[in-house]
C-alpha positions in Angstrom: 13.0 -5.1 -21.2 11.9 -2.4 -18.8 10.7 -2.7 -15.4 7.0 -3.8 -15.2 6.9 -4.2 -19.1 5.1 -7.4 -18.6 2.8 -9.0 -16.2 1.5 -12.4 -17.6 -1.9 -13.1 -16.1 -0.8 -16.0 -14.6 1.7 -13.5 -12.4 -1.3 -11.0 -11.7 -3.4 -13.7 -10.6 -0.8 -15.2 -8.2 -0.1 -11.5 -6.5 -3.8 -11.0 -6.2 -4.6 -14.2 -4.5 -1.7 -13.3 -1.8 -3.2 -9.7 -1.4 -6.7 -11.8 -0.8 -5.1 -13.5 1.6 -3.5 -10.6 3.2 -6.5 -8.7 3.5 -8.2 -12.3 5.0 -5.8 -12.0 7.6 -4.4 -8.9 8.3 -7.5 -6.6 7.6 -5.0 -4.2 5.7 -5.5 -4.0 1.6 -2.7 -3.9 -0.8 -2.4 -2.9 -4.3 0.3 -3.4 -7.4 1.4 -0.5 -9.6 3.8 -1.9 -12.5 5.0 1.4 -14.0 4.6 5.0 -13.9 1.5 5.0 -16.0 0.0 2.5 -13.2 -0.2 5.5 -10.3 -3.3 5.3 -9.2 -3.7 5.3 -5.6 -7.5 6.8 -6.1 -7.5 2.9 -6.1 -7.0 2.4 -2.3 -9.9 1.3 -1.0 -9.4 2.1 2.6 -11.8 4.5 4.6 -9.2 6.7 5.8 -7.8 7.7 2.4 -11.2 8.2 0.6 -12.0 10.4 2.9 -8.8 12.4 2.3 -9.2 11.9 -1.1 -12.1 14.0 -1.6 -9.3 16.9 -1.8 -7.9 17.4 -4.9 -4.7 18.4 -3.8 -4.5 15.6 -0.9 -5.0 13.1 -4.2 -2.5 15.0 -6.2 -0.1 14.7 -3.0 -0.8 10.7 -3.1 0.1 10.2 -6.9 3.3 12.1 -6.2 4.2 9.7 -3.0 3.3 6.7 -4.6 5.3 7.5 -7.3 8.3 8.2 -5.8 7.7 5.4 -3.3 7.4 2.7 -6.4 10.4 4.7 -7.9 12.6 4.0 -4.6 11.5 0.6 -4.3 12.4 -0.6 -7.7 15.6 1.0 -7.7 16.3 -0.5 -4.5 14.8 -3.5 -4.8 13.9 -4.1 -1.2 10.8 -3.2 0.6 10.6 0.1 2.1 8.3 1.3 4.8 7.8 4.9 5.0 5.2 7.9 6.3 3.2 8.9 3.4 1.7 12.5 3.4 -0.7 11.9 5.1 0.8 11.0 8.1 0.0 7.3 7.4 3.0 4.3 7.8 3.2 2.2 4.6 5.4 -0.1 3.1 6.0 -1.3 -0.7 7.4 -4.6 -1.9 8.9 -5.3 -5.1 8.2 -8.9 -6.4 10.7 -10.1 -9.4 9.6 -13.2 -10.6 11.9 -14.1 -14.5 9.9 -11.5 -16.7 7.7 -10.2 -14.3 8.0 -7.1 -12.1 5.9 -5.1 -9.8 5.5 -2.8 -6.5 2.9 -3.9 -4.0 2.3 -1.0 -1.9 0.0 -1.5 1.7 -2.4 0.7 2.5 -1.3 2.5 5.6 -1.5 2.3 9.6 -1.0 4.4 12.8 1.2 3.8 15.4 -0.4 4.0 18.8 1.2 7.7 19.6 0.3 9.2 16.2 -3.2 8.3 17.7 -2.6 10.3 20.7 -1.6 12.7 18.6 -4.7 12.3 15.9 -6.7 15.9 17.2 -3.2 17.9 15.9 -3.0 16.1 12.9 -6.9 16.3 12.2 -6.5 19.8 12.5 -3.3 19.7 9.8 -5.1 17.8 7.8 -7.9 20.2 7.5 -5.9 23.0 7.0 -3.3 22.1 4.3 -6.3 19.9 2.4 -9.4 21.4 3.6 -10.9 18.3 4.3 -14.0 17.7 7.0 -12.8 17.4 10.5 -15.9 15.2 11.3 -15.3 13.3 8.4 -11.4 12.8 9.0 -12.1 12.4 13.2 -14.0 9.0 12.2 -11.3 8.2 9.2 -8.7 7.8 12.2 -10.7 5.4 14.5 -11.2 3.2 11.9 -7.6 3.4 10.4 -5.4 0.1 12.0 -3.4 0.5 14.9 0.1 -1.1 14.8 3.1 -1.6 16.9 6.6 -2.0 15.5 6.5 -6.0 15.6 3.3 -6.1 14.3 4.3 -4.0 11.2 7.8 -6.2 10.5 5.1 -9.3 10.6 2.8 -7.8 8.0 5.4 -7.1 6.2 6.7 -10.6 6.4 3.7 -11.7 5.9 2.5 -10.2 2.6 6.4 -11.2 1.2 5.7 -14.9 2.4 2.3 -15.1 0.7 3.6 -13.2 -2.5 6.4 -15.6 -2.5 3.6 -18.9 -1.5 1.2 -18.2 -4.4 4.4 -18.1 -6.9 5.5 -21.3 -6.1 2.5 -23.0 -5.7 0.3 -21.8 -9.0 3.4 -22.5 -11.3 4.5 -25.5 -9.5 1.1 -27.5 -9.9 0.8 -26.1 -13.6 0.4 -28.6 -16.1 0.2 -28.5 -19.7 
């Protein structure tokens, strides 16, 4: 059986509920790819990247990175936090659970200096996407700023939850 071949509801449910909760707390949205025919990051929800997404080649440039970001992650099996593209930080999470297998990827944050740095990138951003400045100026104030500790919590924090809502919807199942 390959990786991501099956996804009982019962799994899907459980992941969701943590990425609820993640979003509850955190502020920051998550989503699960299984396989290669699951790349869809059109599917982030967050402000920042639907702005960027308006490109064709920015969305193009997201498949690719989410693809060899799931790629990485499930051949590593550890999570991974990277810089996508787009100059965002990220991180993916492989959850394993008997049969079941999948990447939950994080939508992404800035660091406090990238946003010192936001004009330049603005302006790259623009250029290689031809994307709105306007548009993208007010896509970085509303992205999440993050220190280093704050980022290894989240990322503690989504694995806890994942790992919470596992144990506790198939340990109260009854049949």
């Amino acid at each position: 059986m390959e990786w991501g071949d099956v996804m009982d509801l019962e799994f899907k449910y459980c992941i969701e509920k943590a990425l609820n909760d993640y979003q509850r707390l955190t502020g920051l949205r998550g989503y699960i790819v299984m396989d290669n025919e699951d790349i869809n990051s059109a599917s982030e929800r967050n402000y920042f990247c639907k702005c960027l997404k308006t490109s064709t080649k920015a969305l193009q440039e997201c498949e690719i990175c989410t693809l060899e970001t799931f790629h990485a992650v499930k051949n590593a099996q550890k999570e991974m936090t990277y810089c996508c593209h787009a100059g965002l930080i990220k991180w993916a999470v492989p959850v394993k659970d008997g049969a079941n297998s999948c990447v939950v990827m994080a939508e992404g944050v800035v660091s406090s200096k990238q946003l010192e740095e936001s004009r330049d990138w603005i302006r790259h951003l623009k250029e290689t996407y031809d994307v709105d400045d306007k548009v993208m100026e007010k896509a970085f104030q509303v992205v999440k700023v993050l220190n280093q500790s704050e980022m290894d919590a989240s990322i503690q924090l989504l694995k806890d939850l994942i790992r919470f809502h596992l144990h506790y919807h198939r340990s109260t199942i009854t049949v």
